[in-house]
C-alpha positions as CSV (number, residue, x, y, z in Angstrom):
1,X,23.5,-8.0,-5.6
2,X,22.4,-8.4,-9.1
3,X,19.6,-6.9,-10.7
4,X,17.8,-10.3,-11.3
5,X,17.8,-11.1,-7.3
6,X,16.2,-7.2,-6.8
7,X,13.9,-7.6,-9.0
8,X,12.8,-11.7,-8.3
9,X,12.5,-10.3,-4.3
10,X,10.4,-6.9,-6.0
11,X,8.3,-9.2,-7.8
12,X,8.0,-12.3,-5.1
13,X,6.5,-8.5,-2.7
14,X,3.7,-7.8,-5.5
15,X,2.6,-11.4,-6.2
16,X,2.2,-11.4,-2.3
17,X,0.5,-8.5,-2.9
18,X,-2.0,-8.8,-5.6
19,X,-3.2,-12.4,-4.6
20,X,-3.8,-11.2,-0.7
21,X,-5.6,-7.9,-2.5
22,X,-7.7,-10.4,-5.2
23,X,-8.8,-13.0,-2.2
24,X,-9.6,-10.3,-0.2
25,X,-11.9,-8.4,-2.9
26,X,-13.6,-11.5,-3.9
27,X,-14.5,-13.1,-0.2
28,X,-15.0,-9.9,1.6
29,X,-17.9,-7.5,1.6
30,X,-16.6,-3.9,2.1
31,X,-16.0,-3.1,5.8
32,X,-16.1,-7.0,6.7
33,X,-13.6,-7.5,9.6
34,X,-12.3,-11.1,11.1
35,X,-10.5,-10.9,14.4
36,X,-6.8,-13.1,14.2
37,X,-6.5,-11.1,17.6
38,X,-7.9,-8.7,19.6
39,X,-5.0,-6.5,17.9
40,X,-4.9,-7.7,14.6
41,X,-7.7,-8.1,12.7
42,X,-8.5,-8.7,8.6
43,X,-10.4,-5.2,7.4
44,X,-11.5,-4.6,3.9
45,X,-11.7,-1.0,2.8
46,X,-10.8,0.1,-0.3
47,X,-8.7,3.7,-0.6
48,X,-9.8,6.4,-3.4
49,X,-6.7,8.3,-2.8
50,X,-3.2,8.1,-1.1
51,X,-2.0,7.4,1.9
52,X,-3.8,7.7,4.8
53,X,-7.0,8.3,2.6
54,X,-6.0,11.6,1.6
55,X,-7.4,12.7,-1.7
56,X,-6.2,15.0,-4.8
57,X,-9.6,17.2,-5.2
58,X,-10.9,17.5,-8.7
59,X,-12.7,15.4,-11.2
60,X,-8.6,14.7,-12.7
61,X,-7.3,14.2,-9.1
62,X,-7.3,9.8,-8.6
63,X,-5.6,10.4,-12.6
64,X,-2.6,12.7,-11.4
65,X,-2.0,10.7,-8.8
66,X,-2.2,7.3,-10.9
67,X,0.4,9.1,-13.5
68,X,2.5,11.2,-10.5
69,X,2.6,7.3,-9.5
70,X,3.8,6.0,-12.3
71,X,6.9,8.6,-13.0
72,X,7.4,7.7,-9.3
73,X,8.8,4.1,-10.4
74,X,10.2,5.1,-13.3
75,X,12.4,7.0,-10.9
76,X,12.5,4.3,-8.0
77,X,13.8,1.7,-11.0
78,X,16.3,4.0,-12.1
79,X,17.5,4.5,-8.6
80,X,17.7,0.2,-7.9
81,X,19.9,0.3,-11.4
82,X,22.3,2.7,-10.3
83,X,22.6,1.3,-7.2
84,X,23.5,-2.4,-7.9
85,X,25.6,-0.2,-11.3
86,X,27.4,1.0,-8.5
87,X,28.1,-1.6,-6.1
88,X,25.7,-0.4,-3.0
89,X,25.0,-1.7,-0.1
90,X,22.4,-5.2,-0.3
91,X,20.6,-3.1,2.3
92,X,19.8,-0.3,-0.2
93,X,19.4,-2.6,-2.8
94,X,16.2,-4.4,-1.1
95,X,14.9,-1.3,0.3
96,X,14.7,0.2,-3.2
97,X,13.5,-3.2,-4.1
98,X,10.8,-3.1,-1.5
99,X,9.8,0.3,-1.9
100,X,9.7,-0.3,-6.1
101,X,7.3,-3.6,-5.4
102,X,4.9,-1.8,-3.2
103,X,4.5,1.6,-6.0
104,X,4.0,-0.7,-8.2
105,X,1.0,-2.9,-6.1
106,X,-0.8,-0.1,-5.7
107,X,-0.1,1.4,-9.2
108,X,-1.3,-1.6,-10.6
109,X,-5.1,-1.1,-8.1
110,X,-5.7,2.6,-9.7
111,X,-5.1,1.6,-13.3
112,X,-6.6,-1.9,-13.4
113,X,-9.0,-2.8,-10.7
114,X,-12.0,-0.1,-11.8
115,X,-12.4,-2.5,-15.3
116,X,-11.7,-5.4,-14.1
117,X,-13.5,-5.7,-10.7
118,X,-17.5,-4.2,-9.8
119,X,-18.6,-3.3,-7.1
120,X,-17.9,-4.2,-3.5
121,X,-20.6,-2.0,-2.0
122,X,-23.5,-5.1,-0.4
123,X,-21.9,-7.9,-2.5
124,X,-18.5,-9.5,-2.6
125,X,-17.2,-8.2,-6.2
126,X,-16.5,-10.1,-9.1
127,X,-13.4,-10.7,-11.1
128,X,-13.2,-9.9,-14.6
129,X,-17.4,-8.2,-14.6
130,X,-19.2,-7.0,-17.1
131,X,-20.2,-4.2,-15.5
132,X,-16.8,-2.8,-13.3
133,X,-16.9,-0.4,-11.2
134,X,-15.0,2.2,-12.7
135,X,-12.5,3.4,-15.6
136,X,-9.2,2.7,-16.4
137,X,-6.6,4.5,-13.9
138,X,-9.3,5.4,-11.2
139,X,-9.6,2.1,-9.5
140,X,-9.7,1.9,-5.5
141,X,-6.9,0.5,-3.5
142,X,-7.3,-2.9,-1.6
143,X,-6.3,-2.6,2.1
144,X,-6.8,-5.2,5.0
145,X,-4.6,-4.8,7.8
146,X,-5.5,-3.2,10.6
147,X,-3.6,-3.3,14.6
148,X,-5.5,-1.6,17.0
149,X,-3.4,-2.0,19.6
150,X,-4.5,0.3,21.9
151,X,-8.0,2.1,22.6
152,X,-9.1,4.5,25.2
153,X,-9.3,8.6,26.2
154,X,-6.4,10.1,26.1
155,X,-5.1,11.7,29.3
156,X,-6.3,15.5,30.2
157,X,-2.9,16.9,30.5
158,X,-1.7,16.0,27.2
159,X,-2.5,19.5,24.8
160,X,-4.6,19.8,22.3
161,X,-6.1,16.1,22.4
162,X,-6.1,15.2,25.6
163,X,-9.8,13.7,26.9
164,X,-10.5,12.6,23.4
165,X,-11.2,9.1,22.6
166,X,-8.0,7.7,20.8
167,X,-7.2,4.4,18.7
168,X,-3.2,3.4,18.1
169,X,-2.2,2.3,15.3
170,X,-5.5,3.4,13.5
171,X,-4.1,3.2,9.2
172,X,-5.8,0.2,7.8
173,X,-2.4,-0.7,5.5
174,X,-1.8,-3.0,2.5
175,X,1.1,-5.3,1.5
176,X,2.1,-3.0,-0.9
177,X,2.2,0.0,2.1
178,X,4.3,-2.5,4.4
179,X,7.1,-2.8,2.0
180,X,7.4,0.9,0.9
181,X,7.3,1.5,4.8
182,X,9.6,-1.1,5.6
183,X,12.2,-0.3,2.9
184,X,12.0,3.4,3.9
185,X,12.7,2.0,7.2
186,X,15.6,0.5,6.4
187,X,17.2,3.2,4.7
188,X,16.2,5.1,7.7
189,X,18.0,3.0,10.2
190,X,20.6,2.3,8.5
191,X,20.8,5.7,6.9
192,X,25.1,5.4,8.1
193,X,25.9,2.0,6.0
194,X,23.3,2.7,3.1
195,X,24.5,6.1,2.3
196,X,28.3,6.1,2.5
């Protein structure tokens, strides 16, 4: 695979990305939630940190992450040109391609979003405000999908959490966090062919 094809199905994964995260910003009030199914459902949050929610502490914390980020796809684009350089599996080419597009979506929500979008607390936010919500490279990450597929206690006999009240798959996720999970995946499952 050529690095044009890599980088058209990287940047096809980010356009995706960025309109779904734009829409959702502008017609959703934080925390709004439509049901497509009871298991499936439309969620906007916004993320201050990484995965999961977890946060660097420290007034500099959201800018290390932004620039740890950022040397992360330097690296990641590095890795794709090697790999097509070398003739490597398509299957590693579009994970790295995956994974490349969905740094890169969220890169581009911490650097840009905090000066070019306000507010989303009580009002859906504006594109391109006067009056944004943050600084360069400490905007919030868009996320939106959420599959609670199953709710309920947990059963006694299981240690540590068993009784408590338990959601799966509780991580409200972004199209950006689908394709770095999905081209991990694939270099996971197919670890054998990938990684002669």
């Amino acid at each position: 695979m050529s690095l044009n094809k890599a980088l058209i199905i990287a940047f096809l994964v980010l356009l995706i990305d960025q309109v779904l995260k734009i829409y959702i910003k502008t017609n959703f009030l934080l925390n709004e939630e439509i049901y497509v199914f009871e298991w499936f459902r439309i969620h906007f949050i916004e993320n201050d940190g990484m995965a999961w929610g977890v946060e660097l502490p420290g007034n500099y914390g959201k800018l290390v992450l932004t620039l740890f980020r950022i040397v992360a796809v330097g690296g990641i684009f590095y890795w794709l040109k090697d790999a097509i350089k070398k003739k490597s599996s398509k299957i590693l080419i579009v994970a790295i391609a995956l994974i490349l597009s969905g740094a890169l979506g969220n890169i581009i929500d911490s650097v840009f979003y905090g000066v070019i979008f306000d507010d989303s607390h009580h009002h859906l936010a504006t594109l391109f405000s006067d009056q944004p919500y943050g600084t360069w490279f400490h905007g919030r990450v868009v996320d939106m999908f959420y599959f609670p597929i199953w709710k309920g206690y947990l059963p006694d006999w299981i240690p540590g959490w068993g009784g408590q009240y338990f959601t799966f798959f509780n991580a409200i996720f972004n199209v950006a966090d689908a394709a770095i999970s999905v081209g991990v995946g694939m270099l996971i499952v197919f670890n054998k062919r990938v990684f002669k």
